[in-house]
C-alpha positions as CSV (number, residue, x, y, z in Angstrom):
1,X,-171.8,-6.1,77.4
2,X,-175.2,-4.9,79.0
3,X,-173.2,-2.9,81.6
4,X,-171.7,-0.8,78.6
5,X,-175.0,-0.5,76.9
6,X,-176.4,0.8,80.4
7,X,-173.3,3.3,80.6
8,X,-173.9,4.5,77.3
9,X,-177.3,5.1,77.7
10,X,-176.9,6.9,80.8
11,X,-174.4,9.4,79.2
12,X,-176.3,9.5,76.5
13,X,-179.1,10.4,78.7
14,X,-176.8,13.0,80.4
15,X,-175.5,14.8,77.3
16,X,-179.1,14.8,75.7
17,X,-180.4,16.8,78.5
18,X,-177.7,19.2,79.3
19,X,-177.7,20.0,75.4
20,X,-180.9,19.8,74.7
21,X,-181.0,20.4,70.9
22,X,-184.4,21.0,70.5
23,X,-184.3,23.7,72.8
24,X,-181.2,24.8,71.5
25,X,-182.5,25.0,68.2
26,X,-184.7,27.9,69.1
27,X,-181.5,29.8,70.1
28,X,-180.1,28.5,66.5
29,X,-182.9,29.5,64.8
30,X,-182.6,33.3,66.6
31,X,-178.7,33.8,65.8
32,X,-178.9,32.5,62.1
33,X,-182.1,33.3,60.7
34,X,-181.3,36.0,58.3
35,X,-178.7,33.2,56.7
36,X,-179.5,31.5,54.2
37,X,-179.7,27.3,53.8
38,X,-175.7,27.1,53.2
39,X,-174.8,29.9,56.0
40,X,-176.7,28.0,58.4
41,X,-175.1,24.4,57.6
42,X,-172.0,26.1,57.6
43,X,-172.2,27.4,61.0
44,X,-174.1,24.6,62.2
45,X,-171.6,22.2,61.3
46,X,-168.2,24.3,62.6
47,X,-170.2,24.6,65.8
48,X,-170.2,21.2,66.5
49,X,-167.1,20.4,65.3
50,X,-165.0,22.9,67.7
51,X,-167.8,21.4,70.4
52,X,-166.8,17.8,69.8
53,X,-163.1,18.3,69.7
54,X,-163.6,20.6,72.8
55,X,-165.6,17.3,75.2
56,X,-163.1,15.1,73.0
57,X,-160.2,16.6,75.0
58,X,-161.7,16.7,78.1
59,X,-163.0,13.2,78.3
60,X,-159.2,11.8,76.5
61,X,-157.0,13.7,78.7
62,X,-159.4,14.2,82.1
63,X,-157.3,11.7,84.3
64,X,-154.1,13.9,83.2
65,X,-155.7,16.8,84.3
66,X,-156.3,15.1,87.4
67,X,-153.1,14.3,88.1
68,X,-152.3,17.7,87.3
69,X,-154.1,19.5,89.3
70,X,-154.6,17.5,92.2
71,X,-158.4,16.9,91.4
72,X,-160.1,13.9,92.6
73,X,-162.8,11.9,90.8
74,X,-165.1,12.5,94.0
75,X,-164.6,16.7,93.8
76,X,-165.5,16.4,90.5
77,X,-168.5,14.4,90.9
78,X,-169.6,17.2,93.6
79,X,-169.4,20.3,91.8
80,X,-170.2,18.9,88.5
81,X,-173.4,17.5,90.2
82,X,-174.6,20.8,91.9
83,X,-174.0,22.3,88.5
84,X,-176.1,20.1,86.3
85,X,-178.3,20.7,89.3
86,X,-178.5,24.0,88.8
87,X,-178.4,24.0,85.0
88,X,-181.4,21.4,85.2
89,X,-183.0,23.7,88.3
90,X,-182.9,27.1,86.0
91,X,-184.5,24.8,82.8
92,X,-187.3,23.9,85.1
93,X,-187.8,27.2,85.2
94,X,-188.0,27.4,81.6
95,X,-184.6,28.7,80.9
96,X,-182.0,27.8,78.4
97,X,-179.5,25.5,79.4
98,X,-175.9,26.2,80.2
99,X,-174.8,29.8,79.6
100,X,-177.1,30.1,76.3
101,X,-179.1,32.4,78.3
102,X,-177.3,35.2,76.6
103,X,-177.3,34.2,73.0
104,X,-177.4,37.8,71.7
105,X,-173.4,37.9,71.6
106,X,-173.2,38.3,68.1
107,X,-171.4,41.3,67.9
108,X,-169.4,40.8,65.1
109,X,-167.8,37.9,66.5
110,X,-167.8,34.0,65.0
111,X,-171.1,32.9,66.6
112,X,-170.4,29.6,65.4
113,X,-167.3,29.6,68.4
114,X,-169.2,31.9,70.6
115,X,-171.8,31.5,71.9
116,X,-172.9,28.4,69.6
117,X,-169.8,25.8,70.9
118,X,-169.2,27.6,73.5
119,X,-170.9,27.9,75.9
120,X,-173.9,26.5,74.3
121,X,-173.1,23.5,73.3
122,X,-169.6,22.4,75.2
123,X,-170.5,24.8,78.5
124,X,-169.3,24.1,81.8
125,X,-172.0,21.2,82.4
126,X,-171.3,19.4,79.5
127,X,-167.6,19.7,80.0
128,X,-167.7,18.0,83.7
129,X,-170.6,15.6,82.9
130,X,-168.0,13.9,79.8
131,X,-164.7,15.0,82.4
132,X,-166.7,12.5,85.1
133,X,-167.8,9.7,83.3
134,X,-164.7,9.7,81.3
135,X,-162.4,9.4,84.5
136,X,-164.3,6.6,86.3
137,X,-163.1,3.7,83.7
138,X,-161.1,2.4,81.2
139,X,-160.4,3.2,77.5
140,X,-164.2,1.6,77.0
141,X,-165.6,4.0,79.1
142,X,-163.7,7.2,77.0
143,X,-164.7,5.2,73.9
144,X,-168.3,5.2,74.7
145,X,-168.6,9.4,76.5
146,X,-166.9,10.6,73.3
147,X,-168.9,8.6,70.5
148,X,-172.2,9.4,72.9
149,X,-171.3,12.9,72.7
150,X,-170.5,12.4,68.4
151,X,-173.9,10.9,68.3
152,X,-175.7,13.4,69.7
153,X,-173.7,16.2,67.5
154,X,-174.9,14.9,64.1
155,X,-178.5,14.6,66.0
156,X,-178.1,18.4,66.8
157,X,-176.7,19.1,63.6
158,X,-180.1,17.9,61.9
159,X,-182.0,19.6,64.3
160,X,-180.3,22.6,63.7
161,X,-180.6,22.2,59.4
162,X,-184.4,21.7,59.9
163,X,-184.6,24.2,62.9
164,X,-186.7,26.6,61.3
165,X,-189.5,24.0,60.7
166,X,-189.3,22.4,64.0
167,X,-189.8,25.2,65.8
168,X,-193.1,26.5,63.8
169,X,-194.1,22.9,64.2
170,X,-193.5,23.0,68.3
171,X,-194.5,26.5,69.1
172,X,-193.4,28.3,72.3
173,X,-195.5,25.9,74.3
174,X,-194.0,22.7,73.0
175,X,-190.5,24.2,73.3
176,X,-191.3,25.4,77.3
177,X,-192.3,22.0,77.9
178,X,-188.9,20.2,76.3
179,X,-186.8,22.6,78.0
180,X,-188.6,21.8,81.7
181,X,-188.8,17.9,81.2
182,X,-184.9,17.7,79.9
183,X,-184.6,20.2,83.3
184,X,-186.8,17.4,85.5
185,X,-184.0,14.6,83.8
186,X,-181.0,17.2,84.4
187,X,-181.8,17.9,88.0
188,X,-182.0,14.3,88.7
189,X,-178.2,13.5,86.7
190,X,-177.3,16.1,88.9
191,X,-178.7,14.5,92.1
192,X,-176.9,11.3,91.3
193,X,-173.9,12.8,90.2
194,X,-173.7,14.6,93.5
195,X,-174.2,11.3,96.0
196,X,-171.8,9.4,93.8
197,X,-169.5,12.1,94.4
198,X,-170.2,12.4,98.5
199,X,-170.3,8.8,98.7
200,X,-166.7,8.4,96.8
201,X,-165.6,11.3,98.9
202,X,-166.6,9.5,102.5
203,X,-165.2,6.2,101.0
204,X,-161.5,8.1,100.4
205,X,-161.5,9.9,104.2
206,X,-162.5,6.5,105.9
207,X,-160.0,4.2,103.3
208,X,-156.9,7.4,104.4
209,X,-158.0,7.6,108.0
210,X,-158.0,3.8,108.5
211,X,-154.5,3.8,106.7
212,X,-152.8,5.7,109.5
């Protein structure tokens, strides 16, 4: 029982800083500010809906896409860590994270699909950070990454409703500070993510060399 209390923290942990919803809730704030209350719950809430069905997916059906592709567990652990890494490296810089550093693609277009759930919310990070800890276990473990994940949507969601407050509340400076601290936390995901991965990738050339 602790174990799975540890696990969920950590990908709790893990989602939390690779979405960062009080950061992205400045970038909220910018795309739907001429909206009124309703628009903005509306597209607050489709946002996270397509998002959480979108890391739903990936974290049910990641062992199939595996299988499919010939991906190991190991390979994903590697490039998924160096790009948290990076995510959490350009956040310590006191950028956005994922790809919301272009959030100006409103051209017309659903924002509330793009570039809200995608890639803001359920980007490239987000999608290998729920694809690896997903894969490593059991239905528990699948249980646990996707109601994480559900968690911290209907956190986002509020933080998104009361978005507008939050950030006259914060200011630039307290948002800056967020956005490098959840970068210090990414960087470090990203870190382990990335030794887990080289040290599963050793352990499967030594367990296949020793077998011939």
């Amino acid at each position: 029982m602790t174990d799975l209390v540890q696990q969920a923290l950590l990908i709790f942990a893990a989602f939390f800083a690779i979405m960062n919803p009080i950061s992205n809730t400045a970038v909220f704030v910018g795309l739907t500010g001429e909206l009124d209350s309703a628009g903005q719950k509306q597209i607050a809430y489709k946002a996270l809906v397509i998002a959480f069905f979108i890391i739903a997916a990936f974290s049910l059906f990641g062992k199939a896409i595996f299988t499919l592709f010939g991906i190991t567990l190991p390979a994903l652990r590697i490039v998924g860590g160096i790009l948290v890494f990076i995510i959490g490296y350009k956040m310590l810089n006191g950028n956005s994270s994922d790809a919301s550093e272009s959030p100006k693609a409103q051209d017309g277009g659903d924002i509330a699909v793009s570039p809200l759930a995608v890639p803001l919310l359920a980007g490239p990070g987000t999608i290998a950070t729920a694809m690896s800890y997903s894969a490593e276990g059991g239905w528990s473990v699948i249980t646990i990454t996707i109601a994480m994940f559900a968690l911290l949507c209907v956190i986002t969601f509020f933080s998104f409703i009361f978005g507008q407050k939050i950030v006259q509340k914060m200011g630039k400076g307290g948002l800056d500070i967020t956005t490098r601290l959840m970068g210090l936390i990414l960087a470090v995901i990203g870190v382990h993510m990335l030794m887990e991965g080289l040290f599963g990738a050793v352990e499967n050339f030594l367990t296949y060399y020793a077998a011939k």
